[in-house]
C-alpha positions as CSV (number, residue, x, y, z in Angstrom):
1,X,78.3,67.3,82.7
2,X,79.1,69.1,79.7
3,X,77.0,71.3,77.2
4,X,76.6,71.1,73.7
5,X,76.3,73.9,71.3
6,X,75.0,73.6,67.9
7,X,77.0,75.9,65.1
8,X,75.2,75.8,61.8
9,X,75.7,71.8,61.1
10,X,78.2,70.7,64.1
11,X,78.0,70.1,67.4
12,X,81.2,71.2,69.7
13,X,80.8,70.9,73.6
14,X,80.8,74.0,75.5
15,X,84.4,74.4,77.3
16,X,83.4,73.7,81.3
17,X,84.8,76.6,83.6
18,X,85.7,75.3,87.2
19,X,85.8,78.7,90.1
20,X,88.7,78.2,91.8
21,X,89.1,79.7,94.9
22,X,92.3,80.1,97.1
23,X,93.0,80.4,100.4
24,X,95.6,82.3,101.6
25,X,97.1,81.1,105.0
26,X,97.6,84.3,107.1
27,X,99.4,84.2,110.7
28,X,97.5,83.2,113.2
29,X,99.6,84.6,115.6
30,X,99.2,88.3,113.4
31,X,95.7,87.5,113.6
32,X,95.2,87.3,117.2
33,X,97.3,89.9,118.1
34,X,95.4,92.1,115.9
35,X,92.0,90.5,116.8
36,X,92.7,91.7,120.5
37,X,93.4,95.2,119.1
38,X,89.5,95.6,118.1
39,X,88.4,95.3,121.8
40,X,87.2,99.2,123.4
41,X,90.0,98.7,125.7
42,X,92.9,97.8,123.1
43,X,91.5,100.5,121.3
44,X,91.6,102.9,124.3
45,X,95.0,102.2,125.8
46,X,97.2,101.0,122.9
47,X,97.1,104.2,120.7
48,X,98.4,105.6,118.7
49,X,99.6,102.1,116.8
50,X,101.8,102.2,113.9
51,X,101.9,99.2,111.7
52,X,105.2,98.3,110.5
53,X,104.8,97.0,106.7
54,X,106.9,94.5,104.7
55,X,108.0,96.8,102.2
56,X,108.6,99.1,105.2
57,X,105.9,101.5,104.9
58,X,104.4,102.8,108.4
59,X,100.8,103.6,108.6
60,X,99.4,104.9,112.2
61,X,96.3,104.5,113.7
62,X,93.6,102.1,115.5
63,X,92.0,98.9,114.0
64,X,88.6,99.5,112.8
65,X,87.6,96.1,111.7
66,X,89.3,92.9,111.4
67,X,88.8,90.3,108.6
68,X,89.8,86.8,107.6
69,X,92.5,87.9,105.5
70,X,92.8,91.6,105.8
71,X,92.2,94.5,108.4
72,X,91.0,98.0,108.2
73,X,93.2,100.7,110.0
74,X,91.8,104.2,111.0
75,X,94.1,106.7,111.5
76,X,94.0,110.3,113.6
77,X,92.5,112.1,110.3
78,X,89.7,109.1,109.8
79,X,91.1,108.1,107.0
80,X,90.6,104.4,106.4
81,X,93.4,101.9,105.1
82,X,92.7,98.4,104.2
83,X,95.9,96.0,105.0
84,X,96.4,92.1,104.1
85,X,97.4,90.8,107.3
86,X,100.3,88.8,105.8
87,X,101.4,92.3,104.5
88,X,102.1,93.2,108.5
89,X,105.7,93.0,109.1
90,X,105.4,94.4,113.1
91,X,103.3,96.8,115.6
92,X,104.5,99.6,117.2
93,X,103.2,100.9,120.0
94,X,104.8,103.9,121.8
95,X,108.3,103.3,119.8
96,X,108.6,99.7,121.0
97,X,107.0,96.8,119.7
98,X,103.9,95.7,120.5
99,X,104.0,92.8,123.6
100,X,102.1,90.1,122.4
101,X,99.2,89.3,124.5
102,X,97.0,86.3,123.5
């Protein structure tokens, strides 16, 4: 369905805008690994974490909160880092990787 606007003595439909919205497929692997890492006990035992990024950045800490596409890491000092999952290269956990548990 299209609108019309009127301009002074013509009548030109309105352009329509469509949203579109894209999904970003994240790994569902990453996810679950991380997922596990928001339990009390995961966040107990497996500290302190260091997540491995792709461009190779490290940033330490615990996972606060997971979400569909990103998660939110807190570190020793409480400061709170928001990460796209896909942007997770590894975990490090007590200088080895982290053993994947599902």
């Amino acid at each position: 369905m299209s609108r019309w606007q009127e301009e002074s003595t013509s009548i030109f439909p309105e352009p329509e805008v469509k949203a579109v919205e894209t999904k970003v497929e994240v790994d569902p692997l990453m996810w679950q690994r991380l997922r596990f890492l928001t339990t009390d006990f995961a966040k107990y035992v497996y500290k302190p974490l260091c997540f491995q990024l792709q461009d190779g950045e490290k940033i330490c800490g615990v996972v606060d909160l997971l979400h569909s596409e990103s998660v939110l890491i807190k570190s020793a000092a409480d400061v709170i880092t928001a990460i796209e999952i896909n942007d997770i290269k590894e975990i490090w956990w007590g200088g080895k990787k982290l053993p994947i548990r599902l």
